[in-house]
SEDREN-354780 format. One record per residue (C-alpha): residue in one letter; x, y, z; chain. Coordinates in steps of 0.02 Angstrom, whole numbers, m for minus. Layout:
N
REC,type,u,v,w,mol
REC,A,X,Y,Z,A .
...
END
This chain:
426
REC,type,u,v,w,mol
REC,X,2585,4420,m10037,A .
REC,X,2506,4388,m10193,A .
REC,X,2341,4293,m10211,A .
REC,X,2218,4206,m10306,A .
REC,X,2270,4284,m10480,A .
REC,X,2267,4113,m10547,A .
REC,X,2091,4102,m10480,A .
REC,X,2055,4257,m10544,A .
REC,X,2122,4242,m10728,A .
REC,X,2072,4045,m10742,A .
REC,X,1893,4089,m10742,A .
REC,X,1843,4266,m10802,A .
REC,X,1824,4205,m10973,A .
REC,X,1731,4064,m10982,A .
REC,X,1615,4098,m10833,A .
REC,X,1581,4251,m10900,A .
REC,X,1509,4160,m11079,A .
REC,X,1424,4038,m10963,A .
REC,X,1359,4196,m10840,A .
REC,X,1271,4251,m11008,A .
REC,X,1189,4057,m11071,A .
REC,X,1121,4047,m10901,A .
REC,X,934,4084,m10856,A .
REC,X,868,4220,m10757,A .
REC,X,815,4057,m10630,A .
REC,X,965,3934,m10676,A .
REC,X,998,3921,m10482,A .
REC,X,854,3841,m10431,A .
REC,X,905,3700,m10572,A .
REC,X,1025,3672,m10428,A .
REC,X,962,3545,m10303,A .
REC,X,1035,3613,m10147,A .
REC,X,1007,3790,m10177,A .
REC,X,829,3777,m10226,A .
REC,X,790,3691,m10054,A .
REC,X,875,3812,m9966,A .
REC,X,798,3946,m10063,A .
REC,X,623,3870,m10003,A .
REC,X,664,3836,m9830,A .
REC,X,704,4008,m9818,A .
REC,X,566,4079,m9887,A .
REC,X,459,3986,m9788,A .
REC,X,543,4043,m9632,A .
REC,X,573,4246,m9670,A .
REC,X,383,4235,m9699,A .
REC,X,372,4172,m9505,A .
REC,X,505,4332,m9485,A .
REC,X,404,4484,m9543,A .
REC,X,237,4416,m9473,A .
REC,X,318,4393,m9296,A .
REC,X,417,4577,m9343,A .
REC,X,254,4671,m9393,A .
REC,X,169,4578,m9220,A .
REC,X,297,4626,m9095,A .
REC,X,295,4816,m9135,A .
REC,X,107,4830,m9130,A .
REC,X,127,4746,m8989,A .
REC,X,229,4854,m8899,A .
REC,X,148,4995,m8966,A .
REC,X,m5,4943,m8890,A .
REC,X,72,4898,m8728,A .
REC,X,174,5086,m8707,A .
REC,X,73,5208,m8825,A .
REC,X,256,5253,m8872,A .
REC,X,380,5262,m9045,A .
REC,X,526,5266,m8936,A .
REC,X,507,5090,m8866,A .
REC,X,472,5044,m9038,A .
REC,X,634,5109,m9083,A .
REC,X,712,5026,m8927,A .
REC,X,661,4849,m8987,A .
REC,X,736,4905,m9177,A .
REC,X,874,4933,m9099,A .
REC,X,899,4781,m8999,A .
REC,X,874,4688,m9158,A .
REC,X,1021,4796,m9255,A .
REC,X,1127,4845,m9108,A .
REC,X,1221,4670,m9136,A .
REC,X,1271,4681,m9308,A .
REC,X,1395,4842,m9231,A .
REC,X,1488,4720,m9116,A .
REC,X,1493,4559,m9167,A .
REC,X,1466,4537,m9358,A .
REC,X,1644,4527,m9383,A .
REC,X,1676,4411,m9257,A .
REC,X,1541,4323,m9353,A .
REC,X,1618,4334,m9516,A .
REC,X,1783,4250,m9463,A .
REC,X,1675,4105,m9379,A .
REC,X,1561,4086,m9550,A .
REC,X,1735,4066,m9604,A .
REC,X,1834,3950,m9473,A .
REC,X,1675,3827,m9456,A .
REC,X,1571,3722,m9532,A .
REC,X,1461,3836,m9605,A .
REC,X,1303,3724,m9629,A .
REC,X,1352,3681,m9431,A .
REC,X,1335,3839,m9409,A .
REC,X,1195,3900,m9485,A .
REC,X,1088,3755,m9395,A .
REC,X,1152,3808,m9252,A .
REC,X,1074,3995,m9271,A .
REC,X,932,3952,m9337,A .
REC,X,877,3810,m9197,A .
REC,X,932,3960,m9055,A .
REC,X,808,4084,m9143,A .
REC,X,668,3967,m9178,A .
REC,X,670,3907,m8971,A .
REC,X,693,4102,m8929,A .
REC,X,539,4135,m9036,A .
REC,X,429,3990,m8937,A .
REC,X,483,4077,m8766,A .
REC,X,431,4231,m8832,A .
REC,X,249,4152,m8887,A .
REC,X,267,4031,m8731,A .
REC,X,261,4183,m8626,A .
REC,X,139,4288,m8715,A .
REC,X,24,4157,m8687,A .
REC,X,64,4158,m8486,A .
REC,X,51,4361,m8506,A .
REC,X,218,4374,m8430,A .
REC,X,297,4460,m8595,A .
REC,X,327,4626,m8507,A .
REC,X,446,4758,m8604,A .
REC,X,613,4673,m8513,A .
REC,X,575,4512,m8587,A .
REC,X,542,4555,m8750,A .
REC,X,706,4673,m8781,A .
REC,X,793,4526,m8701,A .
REC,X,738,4398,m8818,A .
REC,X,741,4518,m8972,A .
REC,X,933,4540,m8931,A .
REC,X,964,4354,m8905,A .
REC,X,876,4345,m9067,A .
REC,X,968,4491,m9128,A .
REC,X,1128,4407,m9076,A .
REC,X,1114,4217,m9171,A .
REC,X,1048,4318,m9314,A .
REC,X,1208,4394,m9334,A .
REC,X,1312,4241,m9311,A .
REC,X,1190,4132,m9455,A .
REC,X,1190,4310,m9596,A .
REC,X,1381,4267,m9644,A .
REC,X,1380,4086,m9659,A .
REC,X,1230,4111,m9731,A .
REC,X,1265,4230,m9871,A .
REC,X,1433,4120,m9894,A .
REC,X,1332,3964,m9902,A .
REC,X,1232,4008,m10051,A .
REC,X,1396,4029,m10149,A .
REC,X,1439,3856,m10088,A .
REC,X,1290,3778,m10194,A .
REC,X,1320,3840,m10365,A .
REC,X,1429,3848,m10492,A .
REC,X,1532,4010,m10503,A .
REC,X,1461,4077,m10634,A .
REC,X,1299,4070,m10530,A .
REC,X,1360,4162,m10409,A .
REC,X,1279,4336,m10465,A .
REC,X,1101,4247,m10479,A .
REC,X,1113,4134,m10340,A .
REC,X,1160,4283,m10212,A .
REC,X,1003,4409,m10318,A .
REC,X,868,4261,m10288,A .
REC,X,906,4235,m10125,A .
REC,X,870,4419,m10107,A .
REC,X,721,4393,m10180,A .
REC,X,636,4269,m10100,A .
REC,X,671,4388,m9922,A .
REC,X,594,4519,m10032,A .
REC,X,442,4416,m10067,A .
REC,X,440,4376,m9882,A .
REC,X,459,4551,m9859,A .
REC,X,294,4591,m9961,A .
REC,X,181,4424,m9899,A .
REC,X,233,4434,m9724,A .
REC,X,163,4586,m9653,A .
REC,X,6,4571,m9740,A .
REC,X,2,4378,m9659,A .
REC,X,46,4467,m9496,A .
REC,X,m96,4607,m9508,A .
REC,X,m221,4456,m9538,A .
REC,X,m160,4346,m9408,A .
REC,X,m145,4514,m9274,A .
REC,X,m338,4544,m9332,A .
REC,X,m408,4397,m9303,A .
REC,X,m287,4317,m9151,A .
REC,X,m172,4420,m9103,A .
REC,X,23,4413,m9078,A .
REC,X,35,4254,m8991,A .
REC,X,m19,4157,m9137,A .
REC,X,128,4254,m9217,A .
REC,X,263,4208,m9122,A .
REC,X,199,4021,m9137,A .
REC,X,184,4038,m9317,A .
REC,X,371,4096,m9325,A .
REC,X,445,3974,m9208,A .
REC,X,361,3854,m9315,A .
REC,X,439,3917,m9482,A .
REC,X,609,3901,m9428,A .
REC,X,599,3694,m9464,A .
REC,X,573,3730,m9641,A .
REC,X,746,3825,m9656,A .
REC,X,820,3683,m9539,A .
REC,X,739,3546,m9643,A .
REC,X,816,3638,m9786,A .
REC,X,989,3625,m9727,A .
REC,X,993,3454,m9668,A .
REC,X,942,3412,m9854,A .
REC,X,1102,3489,m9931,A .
REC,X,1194,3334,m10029,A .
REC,X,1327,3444,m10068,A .
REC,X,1466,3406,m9969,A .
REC,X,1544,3606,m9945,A .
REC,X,1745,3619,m9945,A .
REC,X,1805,3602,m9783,A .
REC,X,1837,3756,m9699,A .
REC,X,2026,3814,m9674,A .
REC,X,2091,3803,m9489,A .
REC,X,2200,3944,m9449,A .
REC,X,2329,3975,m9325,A .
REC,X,2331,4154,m9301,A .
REC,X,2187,4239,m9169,A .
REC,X,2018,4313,m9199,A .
REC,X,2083,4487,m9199,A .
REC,X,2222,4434,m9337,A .
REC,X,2108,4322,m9444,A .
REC,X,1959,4480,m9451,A .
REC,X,2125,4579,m9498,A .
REC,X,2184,4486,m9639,A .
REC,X,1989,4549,m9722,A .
REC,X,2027,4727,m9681,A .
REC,X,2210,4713,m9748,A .
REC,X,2140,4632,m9883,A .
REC,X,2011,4772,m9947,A .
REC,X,2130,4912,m9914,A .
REC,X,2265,4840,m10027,A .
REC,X,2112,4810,m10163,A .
REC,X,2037,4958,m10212,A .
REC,X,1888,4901,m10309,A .
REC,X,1830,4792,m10150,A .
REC,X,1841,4960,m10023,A .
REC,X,1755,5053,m10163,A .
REC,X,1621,4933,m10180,A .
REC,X,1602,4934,m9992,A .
REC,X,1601,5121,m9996,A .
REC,X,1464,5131,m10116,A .
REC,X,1362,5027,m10024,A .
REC,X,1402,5119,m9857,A .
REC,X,1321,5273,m9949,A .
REC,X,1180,5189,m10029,A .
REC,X,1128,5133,m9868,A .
REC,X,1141,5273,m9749,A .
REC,X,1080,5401,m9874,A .
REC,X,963,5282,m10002,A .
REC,X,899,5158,m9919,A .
REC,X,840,5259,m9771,A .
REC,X,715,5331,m9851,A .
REC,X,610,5168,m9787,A .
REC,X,624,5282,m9623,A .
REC,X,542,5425,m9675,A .
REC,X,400,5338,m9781,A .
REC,X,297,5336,m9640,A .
REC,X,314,5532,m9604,A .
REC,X,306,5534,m9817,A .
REC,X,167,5441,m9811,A .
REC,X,48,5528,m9699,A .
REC,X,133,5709,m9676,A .
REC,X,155,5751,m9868,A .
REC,X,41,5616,m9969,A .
REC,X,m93,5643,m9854,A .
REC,X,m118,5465,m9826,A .
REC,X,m152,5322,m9704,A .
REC,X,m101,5157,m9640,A .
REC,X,m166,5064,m9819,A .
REC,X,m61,5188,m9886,A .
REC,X,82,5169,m9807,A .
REC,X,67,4957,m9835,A .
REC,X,37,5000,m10030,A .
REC,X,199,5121,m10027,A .
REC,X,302,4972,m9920,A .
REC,X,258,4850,m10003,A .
REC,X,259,4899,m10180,A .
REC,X,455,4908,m10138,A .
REC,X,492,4727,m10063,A .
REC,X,379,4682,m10241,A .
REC,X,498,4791,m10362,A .
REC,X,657,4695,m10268,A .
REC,X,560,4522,m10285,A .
REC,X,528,4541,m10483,A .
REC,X,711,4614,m10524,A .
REC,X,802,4465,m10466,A .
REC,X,788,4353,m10588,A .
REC,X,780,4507,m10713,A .
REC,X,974,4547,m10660,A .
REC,X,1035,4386,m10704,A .
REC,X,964,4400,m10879,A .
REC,X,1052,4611,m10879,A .
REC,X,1210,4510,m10825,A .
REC,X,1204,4431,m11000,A .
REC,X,1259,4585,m11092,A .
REC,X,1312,4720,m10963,A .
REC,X,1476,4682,m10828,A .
REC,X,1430,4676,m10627,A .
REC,X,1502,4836,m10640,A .
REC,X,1420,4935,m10753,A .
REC,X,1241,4865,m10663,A .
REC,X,1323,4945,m10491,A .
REC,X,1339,5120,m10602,A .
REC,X,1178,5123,m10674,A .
REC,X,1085,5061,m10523,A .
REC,X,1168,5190,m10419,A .
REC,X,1111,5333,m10542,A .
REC,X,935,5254,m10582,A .
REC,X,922,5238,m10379,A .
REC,X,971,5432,m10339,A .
REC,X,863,5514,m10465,A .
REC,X,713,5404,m10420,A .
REC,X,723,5442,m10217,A .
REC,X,740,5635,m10299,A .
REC,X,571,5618,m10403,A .
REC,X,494,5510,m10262,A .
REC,X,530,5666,m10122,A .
REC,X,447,5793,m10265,A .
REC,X,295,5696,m10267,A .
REC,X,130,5704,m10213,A .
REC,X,15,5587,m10274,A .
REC,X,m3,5393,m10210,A .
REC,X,6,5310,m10359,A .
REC,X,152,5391,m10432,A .
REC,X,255,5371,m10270,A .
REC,X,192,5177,m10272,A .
REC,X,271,5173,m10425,A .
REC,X,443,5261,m10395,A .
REC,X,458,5143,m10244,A .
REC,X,418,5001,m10344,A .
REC,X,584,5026,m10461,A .
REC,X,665,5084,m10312,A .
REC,X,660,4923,m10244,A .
REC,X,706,4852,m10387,A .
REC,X,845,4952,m10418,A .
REC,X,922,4950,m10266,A .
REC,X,914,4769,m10268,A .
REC,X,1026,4762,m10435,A .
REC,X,1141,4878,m10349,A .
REC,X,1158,4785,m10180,A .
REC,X,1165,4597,m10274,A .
REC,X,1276,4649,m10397,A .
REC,X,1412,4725,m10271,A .
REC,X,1365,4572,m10150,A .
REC,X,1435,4451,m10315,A .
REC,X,1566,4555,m10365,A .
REC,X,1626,4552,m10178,A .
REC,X,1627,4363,m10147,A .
REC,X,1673,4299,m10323,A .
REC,X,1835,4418,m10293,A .
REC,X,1895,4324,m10139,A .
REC,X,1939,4139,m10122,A .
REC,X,1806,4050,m10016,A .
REC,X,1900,4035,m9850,A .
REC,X,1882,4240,m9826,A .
REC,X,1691,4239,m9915,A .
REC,X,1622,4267,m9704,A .
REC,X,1731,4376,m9685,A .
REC,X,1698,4496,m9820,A .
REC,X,1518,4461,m9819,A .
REC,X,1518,4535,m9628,A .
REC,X,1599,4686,m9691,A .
REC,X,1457,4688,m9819,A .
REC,X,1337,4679,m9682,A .
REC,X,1403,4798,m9581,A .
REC,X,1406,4949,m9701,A .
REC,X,1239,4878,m9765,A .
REC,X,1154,4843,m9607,A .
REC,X,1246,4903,m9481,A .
REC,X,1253,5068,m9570,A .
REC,X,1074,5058,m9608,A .
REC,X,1001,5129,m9429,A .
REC,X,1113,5250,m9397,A .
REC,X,1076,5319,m9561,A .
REC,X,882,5298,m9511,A .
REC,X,920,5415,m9353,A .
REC,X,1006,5542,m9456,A .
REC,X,862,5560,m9587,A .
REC,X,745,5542,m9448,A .
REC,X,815,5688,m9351,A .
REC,X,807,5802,m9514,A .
REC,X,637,5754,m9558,A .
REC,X,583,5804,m9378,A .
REC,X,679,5992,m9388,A .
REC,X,641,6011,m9582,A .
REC,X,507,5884,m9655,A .
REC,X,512,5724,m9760,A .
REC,X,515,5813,m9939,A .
REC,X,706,5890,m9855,A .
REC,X,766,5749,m9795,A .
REC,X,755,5645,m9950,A .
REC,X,805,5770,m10055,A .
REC,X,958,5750,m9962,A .
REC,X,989,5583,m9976,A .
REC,X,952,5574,m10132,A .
REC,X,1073,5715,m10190,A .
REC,X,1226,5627,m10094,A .
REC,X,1178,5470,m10186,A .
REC,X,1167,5555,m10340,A .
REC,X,1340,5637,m10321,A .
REC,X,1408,5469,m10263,A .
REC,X,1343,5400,m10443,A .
REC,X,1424,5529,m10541,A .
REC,X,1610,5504,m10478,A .
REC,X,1562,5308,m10516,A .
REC,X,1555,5375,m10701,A .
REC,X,1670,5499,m10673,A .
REC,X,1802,5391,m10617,A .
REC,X,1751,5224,m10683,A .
REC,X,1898,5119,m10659,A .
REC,X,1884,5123,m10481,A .
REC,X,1760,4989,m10450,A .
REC,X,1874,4885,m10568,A .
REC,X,1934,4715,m10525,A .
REC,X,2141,4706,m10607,A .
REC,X,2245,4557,m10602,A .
REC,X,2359,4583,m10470,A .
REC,X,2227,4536,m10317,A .
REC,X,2328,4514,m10154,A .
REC,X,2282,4455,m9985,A .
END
């Protein structure tokens, strides 16, 4: 049937004249949203210093990459089989229910973890069982949580609501592992899965704060299998929304892999060592920290969809120059404005994506965002993995970059495919 063109039509204009008089931090002006955006940050901190703990930790305990890759997996494997059954509940409950929910199960599965550390009973069974219970209730918070953040802001917020919140993980993403090297130096990873557990009351603080009283979500009659459905009924009949999701799917399993082979890029090509590797790593969660607010302020005077083309290009031909080099600093600095660019890219499509639905199917289509972003993510890691190892890292990003790149070109090409048109149906 046909849907939400009244939405659709009622708004482009003026939210797109407000989208350009608002500032690259107007979201935090929002009361709700900027407490969320702190308790978060707070507790993604806790995240990537328990993260970068637990796999020294089980490095130390085995000697071995593979278990390493065994607990990465536990932590992903869930996002293959039950995001989408997590998208329909982000949008069949309460989603703030929800989220508190999640986030209580992960903080008390982060104390066992630290509880039993400090009784020396976390053997290798224990901690891939609580990384997949934490695996699991992450999966079931990351689409109410995504839709949430829509919930606090006006909609012509939406694009720099959903790129801050990106960027305060990012900045978690850059502060946390350095937190967790100094805490693993001078305790060990105990403290670490303490110091998480107790980070999780920030984001749960956060949430009981929200004044905002969210619509009610809409009860449905039909089943799970009909309502996750109605989303992939819904992005078939839309073109732009399965070409969005296809550009992401390629971005991710070609682009954004390359964090896989930085190690091996790091050490096997650049010569260089664990500092090295931090600089490379981190220099990337900094690039996507800065350009959130900065996309806002693009969004002024460029459309969603013309930031999606040009961050797709910029993103190709810097993984390209970043395989050909060979010096530290330059590759610091291609994987600084590959962070940033591939943050424009993934915010902008995450925006265009929700602020093209109506809220009740937001969960739903951010779970299939997740899953070609995320769930796509680690397989993509194996197969660039697997090439570096029979060819070498230079080879292996050269080849994700060139799919990227020829993914970019047909976005040029062919540029009214990521188009949103009038006649939007469910």
């Amino acid at each position: 049937m046909m849907g939400m063109r009244d939405e659709a039509e009622s708004t482009r204009p003026s939210e797109k004249r407000q989208a350009r008089e608002a500032s690259a931090l107007s979201s935090l002006l929002m009361r709700d949203f900027r407490f969320l955006w702190a308790g978060a940050f707070v507790s993604n901190v806790g995240t990537w210093i328990h993260n970068t703990a637990l796999f020294w930790l089980v490095k130390e305990k085995t000697g071995s990459d593979a278990w390493v890759g065994i607990i990465n997996l536990a932590q992903f494997l869930p996002v293959f089989l039950l995001v989408l059954a997590a998208g329909s509940m982000a949008d069949t409950f309460d989603r703030k229910k929800l989220i508190l929910v999640t986030q209580t199960a992960m903080m008390v599965f982060a104390l066992a973890l630290a509880i039993l550390s400090t009784l020396h009973l976390d053997n290798l069974p224990v901690i891939v069982t609580i990384t997949a219970l934490m695996g699991i209730a992450f999966v079931f918070n990351f689409p109410a949580w995504r839709a949430i953040v829509t919930d606090l802001v006006p909609p012509n917020m939406i694009l720099n609501a959903v790129a801050l919140d990106a960027a305060q993980f990012n900045m978690a993403r850059f502060v946390g592992p350095m937190l967790g090297a100094i805490v693993l130096t001078l305790s060990g990873a105990t403290l670490a899965f303490y110091l998480n557990a107790l980070s999780f009351l920030a984001v749960i603080a956060a949430i009981l704060a929200i004044r905002k009283k969210t619509p009610p979500p809409r009860r449905k009659d039909e089943n799970l299998s009909r309502h996750i459905r109605a989303v992939f009924t819904f992005t078939w009949k839309n073109r732009w929304a399965r070409n969005l999701l296809a550009v992401m799917a390629v971005s991710s399993l070609f682009g954004l892999t390359y964090l896989v082979v930085l190690p091996g890029m790091t050490k096997d090509v650049l010569g260089g060592g664990s500092s090295a590797y931090g600089l490379l790593l981190g220099a990337t969660g900094l690039g996507a920290a800065i350009a959130a607010p900065l996309v806002t302020a693009l969004n002024r005077r460029v459309r969603e969809t013309s930031i999606i083309r040009w961050s797709a290009l910029t993103c190709s031909i810097l993984l390209i120059a970043f395989a050909i080099s060979r010096h530290i600093v330059s590759s610091a600095a291609l994987s600084f404005l590959m962070g940033a660019s591939f943050l424009m890219l993934s915010s902008s499509i995450n925006a265009v994506l929700q602020s093209g639905v109506k809220r009740d199917m937001r969960g739903r289509i951010m779970s299939l965002y997740i899953l070609v972003f995320q769930g796509l993510f680690p397989l993509g890691g194996l197969l660039m993995g697997f090439i570096s190892d029979r060819t070498n890292p230079t080879d292996a990003l050269l080849l994700g970059g060139t799919v990227c790149l020829f993914m970019s070109m047909m976005l040029f090409l062919f540029p009214d495919i990521l188009e949103r048109h009038d006649h939007l149906v469910l």
